[in-house]
Backbone as CSV, one residue per row, in Angstrom:
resi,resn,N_x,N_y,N_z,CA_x,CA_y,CA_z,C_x,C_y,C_z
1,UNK,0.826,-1.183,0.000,0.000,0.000,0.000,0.876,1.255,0.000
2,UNK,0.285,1.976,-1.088,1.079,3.600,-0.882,0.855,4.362,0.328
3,UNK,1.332,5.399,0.710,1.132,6.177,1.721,0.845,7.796,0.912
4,UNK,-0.213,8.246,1.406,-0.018,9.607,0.914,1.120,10.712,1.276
5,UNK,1.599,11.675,0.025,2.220,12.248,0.259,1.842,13.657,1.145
6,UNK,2.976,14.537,1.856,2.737,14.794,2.837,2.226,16.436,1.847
7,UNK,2.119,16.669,0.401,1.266,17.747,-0.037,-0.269,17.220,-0.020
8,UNK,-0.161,15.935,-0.452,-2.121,15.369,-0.506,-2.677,15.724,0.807
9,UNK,-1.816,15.262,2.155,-2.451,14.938,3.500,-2.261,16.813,3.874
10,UNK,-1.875,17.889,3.512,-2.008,19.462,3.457,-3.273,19.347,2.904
11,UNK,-3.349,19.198,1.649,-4.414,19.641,0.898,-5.756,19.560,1.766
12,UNK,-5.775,17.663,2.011,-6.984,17.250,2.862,-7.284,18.106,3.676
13,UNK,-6.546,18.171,4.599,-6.350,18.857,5.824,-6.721,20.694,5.847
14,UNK,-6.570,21.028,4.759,-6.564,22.593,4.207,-8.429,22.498,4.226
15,UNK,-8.675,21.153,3.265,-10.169,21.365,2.627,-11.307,20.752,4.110
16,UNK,-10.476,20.087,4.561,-11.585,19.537,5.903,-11.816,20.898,6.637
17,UNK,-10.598,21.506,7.014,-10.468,22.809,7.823,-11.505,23.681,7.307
18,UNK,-11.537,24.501,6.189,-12.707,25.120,5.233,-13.949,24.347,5.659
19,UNK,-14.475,23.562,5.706,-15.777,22.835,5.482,-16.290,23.051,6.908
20,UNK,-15.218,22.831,7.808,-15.448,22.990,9.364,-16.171,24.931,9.462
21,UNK,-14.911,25.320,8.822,-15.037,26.696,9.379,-16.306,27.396,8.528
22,UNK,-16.961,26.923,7.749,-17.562,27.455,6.853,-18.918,26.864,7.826
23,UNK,-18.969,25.503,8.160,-20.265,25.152,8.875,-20.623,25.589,10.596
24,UNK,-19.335,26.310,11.034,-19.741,27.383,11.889,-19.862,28.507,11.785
25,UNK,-19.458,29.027,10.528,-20.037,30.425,10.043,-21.561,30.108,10.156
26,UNK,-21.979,29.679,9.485,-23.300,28.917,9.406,-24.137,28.623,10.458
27,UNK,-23.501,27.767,11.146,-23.899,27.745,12.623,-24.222,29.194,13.501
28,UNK,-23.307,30.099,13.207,-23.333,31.191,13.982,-24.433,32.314,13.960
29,UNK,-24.330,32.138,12.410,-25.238,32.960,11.439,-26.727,32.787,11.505
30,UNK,-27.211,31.485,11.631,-28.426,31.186,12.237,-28.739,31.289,13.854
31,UNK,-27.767,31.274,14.580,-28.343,31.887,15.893,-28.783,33.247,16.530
32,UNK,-27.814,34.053,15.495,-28.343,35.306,15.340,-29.885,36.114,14.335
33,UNK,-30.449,34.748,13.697,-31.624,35.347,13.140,-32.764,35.046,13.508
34,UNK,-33.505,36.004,13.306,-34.857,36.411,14.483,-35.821,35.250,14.230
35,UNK,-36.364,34.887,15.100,-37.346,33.696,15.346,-38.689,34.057,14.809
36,UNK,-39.354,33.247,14.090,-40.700,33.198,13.750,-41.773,33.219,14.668
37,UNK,-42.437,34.241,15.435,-43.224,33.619,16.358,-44.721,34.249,15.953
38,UNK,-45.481,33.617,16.264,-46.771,33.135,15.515,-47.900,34.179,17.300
39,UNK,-48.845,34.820,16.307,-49.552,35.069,17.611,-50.437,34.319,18.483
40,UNK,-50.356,33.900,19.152,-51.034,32.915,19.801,-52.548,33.578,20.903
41,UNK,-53.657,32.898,20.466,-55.043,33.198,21.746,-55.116,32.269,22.891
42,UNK,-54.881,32.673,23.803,-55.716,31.459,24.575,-56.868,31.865,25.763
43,UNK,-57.219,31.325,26.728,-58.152,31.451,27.306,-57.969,32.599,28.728
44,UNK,-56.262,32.820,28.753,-55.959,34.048,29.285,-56.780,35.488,29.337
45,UNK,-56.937,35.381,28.293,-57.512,36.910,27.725,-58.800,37.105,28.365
46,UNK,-59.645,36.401,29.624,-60.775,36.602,30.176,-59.713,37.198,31.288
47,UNK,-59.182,37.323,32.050,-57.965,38.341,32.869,-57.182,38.961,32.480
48,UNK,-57.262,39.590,31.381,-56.673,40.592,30.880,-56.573,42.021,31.580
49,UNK,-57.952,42.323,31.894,-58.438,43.619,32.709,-57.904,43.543,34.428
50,UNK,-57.516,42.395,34.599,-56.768,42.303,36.176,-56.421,43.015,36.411
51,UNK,-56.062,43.239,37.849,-55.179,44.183,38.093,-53.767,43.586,37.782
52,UNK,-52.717,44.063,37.984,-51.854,43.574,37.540,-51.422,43.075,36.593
53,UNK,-51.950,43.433,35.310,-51.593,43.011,34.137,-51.216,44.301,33.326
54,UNK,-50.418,44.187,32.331,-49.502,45.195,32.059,-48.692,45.298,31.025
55,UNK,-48.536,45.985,30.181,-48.357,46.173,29.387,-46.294,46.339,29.355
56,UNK,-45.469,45.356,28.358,-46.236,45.049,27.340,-46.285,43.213,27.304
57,UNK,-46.406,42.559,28.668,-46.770,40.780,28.589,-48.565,40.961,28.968
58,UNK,-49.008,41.623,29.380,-50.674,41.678,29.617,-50.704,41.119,30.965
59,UNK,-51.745,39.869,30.642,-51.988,38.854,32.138,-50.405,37.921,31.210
60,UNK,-49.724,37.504,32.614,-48.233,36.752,32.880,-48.388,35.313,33.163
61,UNK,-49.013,34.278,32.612,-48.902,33.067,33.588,-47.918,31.838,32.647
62,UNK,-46.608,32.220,33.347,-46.154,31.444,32.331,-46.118,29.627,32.414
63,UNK,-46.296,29.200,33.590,-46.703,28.045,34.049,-47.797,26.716,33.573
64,UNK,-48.519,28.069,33.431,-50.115,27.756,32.965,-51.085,27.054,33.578
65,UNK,-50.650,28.003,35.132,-51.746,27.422,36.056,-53.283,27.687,36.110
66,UNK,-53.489,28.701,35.164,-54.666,28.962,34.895,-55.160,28.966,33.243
67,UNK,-54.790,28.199,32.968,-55.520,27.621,31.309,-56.676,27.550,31.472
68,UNK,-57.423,26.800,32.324,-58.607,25.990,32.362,-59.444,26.711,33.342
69,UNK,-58.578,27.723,34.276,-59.723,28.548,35.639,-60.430,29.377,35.074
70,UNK,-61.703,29.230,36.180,-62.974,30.028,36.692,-62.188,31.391,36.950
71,UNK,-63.115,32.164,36.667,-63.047,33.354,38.179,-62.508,33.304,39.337
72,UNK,-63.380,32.024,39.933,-63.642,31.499,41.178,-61.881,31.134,41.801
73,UNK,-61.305,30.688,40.497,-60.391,29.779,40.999,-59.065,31.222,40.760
74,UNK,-59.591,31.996,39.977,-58.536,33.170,39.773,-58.362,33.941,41.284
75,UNK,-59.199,34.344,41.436,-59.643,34.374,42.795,-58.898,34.498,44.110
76,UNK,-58.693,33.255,44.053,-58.269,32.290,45.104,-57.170,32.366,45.195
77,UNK,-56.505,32.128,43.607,-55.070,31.970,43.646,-54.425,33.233,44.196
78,UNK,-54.952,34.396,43.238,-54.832,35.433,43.940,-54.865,36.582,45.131
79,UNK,-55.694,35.608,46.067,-56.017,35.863,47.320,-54.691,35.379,47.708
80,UNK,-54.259,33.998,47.774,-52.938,33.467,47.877,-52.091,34.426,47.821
81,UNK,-51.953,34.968,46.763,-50.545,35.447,46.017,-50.077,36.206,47.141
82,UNK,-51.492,37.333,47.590,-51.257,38.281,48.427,-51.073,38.171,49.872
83,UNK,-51.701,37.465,50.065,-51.301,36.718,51.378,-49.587,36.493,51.739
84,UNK,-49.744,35.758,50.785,-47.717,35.181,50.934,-46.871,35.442,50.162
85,UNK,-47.304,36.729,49.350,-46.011,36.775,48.990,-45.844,36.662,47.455
């Protein structure tokens, strides 16, 4: 078996290097571009008028402990909140 010479194993080495550096240009270049984000409704928007809601996130629940609450249960939580804190 031949062995490559030590201009082929440069060359390789030249063109792997490029391919690398070119696919973190790339890499880089897409972390810096702005994200698609889509407007989203959900069932938030009946506490909108809260107190505490505010411009510019509105009502805040990022958890999403209240997807599915009443009044009743808004309420409550919020009686909580103030209570403790």
């Amino acid at each position: 078996p031949t062995h490559p010479s030590a201009s082929q194993l440069l060359s390789f080495f030249i063109a792997t290097m490029k391919s690398v550096i070119f696919a973190a240009a790339i890499a880089s270049a897409a972390a810096f571009a702005p994200a698609q984000v889509g407007k989203t409704t959900t069932s938030l928007n009946a506490f909108e008028s809260e107190l505490g809601a505010q411009a510019p996130l509105g009502f805040w629940d990022p958890l999403g402990f209240l997807d599915r609450a009443d009044q009743e249960t808004f309420d409550r939580l919020r009686y909580v909140e103030l209570k403790h804190g």
